[in-house]
Backbone bond lengths (Angstrom), bond angles and torsions (degrees), N, CA, C in turn:
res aa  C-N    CA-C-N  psi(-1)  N-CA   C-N-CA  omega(-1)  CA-C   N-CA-C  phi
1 X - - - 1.440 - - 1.529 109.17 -
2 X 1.076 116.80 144.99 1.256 111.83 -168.61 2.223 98.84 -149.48
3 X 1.365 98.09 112.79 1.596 88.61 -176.68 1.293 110.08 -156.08
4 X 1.292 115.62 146.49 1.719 125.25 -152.40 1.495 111.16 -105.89
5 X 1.340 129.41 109.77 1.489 115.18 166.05 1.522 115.34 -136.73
6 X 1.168 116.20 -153.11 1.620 111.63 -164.67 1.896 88.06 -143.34
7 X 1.293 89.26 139.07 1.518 112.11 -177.74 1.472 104.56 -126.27
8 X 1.721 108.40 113.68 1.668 106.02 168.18 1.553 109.47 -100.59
9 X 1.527 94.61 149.93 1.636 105.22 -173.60 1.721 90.37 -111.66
10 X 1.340 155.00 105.60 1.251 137.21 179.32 1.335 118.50 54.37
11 X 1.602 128.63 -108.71 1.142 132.47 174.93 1.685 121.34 -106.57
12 X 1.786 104.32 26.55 1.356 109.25 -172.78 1.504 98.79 -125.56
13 X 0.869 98.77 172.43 1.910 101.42 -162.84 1.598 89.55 -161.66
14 X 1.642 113.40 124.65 1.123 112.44 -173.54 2.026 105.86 -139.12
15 X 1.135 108.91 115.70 1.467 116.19 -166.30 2.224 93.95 -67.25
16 X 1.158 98.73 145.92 1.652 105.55 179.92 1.619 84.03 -143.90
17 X 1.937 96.08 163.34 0.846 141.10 149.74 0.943 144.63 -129.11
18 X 1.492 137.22 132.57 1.587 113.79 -139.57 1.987 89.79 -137.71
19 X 1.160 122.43 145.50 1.563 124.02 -169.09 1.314 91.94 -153.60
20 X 1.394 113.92 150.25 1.899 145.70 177.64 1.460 72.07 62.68
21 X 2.046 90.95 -158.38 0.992 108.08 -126.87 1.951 89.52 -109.32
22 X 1.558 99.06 159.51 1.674 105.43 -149.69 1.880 90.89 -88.39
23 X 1.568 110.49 -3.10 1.549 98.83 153.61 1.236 134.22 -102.10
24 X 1.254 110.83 19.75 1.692 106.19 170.98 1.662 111.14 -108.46
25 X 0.972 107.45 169.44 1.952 114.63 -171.71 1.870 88.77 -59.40
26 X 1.642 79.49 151.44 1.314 110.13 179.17 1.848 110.10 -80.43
27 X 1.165 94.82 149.72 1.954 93.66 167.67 1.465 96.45 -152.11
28 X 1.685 88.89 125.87 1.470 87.16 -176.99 1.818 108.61 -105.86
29 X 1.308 111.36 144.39 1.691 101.83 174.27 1.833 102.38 -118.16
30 X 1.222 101.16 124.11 1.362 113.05 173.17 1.490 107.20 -82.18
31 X 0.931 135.22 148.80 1.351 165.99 140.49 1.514 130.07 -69.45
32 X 1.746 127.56 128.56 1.092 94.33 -157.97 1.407 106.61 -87.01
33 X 1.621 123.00 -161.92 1.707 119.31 179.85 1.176 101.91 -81.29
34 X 1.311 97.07 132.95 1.458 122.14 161.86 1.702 94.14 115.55
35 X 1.252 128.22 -28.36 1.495 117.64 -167.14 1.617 119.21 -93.62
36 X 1.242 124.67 137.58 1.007 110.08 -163.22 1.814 108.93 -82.49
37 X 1.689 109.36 -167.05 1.733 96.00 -167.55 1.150 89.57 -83.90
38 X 1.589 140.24 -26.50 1.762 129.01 -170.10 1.229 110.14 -52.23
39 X 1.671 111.70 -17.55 1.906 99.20 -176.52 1.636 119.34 -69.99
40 X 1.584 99.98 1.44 1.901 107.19 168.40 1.534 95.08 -105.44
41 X 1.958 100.35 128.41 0.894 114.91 -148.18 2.165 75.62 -97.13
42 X 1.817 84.12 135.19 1.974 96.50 -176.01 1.640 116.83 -36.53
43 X 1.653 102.34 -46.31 1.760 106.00 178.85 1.017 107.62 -44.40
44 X 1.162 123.14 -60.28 1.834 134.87 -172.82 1.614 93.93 -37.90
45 X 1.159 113.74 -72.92 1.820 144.48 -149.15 1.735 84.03 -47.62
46 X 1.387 119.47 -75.82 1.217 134.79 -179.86 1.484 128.06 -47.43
47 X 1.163 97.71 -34.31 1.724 113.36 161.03 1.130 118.10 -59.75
48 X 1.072 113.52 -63.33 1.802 125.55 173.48 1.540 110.95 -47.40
49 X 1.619 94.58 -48.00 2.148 97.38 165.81 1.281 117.13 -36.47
50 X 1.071 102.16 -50.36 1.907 124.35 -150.73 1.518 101.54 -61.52
């Protein structure tokens, strides 16, 4: 599964993407500033799901 939404913290608003399944441990990949999250290419993203 793979699905995109936006999470606000107060006055921060942070776009996620979320892939596999919503019961296994989380891994988060940061991105650096300024780049957006599309610069992780989905295979990767989904791999790491798997």
């Amino acid at each position: 599964m793979n699905t995109e939404k936006r999470i606000k913290v107060g006055d921060i608003e942070l776009a996620v993407q979320e892939f596999g399944d919503a019961g296994h441990q989380a891994i988060v990949l940061i991105m650096g500033l300024g780049m957006p999250m599309v610069s992780w290419p989905e295979s990767f993203c989904v791999a790491l799901a798997a």
